[in-house]
N, C-alpha and C positions, 0 to 999 in steps of 0.2 A: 436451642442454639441454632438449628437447622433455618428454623423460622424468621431466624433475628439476621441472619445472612443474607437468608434469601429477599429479605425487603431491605434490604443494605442497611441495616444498623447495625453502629458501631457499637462490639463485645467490650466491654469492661471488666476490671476485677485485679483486687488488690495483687500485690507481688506475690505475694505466696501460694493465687491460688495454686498454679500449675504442680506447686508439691504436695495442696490437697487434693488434691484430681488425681495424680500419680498415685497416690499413699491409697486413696479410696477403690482405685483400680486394683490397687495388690490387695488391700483387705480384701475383698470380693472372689478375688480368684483363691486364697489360701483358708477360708472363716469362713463357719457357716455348715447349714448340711452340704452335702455333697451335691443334691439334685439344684440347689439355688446358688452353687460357684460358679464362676466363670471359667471356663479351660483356659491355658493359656493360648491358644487361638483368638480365642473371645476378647483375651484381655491383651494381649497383643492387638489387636483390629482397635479398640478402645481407646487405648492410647495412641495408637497413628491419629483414629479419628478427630482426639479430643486436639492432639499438638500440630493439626492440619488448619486449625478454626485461625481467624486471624484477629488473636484478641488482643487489645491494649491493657497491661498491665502496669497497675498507679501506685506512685508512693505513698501512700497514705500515712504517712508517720504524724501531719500536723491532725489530723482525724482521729486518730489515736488519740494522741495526748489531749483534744477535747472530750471524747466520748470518756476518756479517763477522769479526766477533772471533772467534767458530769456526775459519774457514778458516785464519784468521792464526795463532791458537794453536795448530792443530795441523798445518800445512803445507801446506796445500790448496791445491791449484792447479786451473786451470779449463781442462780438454782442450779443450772447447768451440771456444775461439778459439785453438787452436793449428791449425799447418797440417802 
């Protein structure tokens, strides 16, 4: 993201990311061993740093409902959340 600023391009990313970034930053600081958390210093700095960025955040709901009709039409299924 540093990269992408500093040659002035414009950041992207659905509405939601900034509550995956937040949610990601608190796993991190609370999960996990101990020597691989973040303190809350760490994860404090983390999040100034990530909500300093100057991102455009897009509605993607017409993208959704393709990538949906997608999946559906051609049988897609989501490994992801299988176990």
């Amino acid at each position: 993201m540093v990269a992408s600023t500093q040659a002035r391009q414009r950041l992207v990313g659905p509405l939601h990311l900034t509550v995956e970034v937040v949610n990601a930053i608190y796993q991190r600081s609370h999960r996990g061993p101990a020597p691989e958390r973040l303190s809350e210093a760490e994860a404090d700095q983390a999040l100034t740093r990530f909500l300093a960025f100057p991102l455009a955040l897009l509605n993607l709901t017409p993208l959704y409902q393709q990538a949906f009709a997608f999946a559906r039409n051609h049988g897609l299924s989501n490994r992801h959340y299988r176990e």
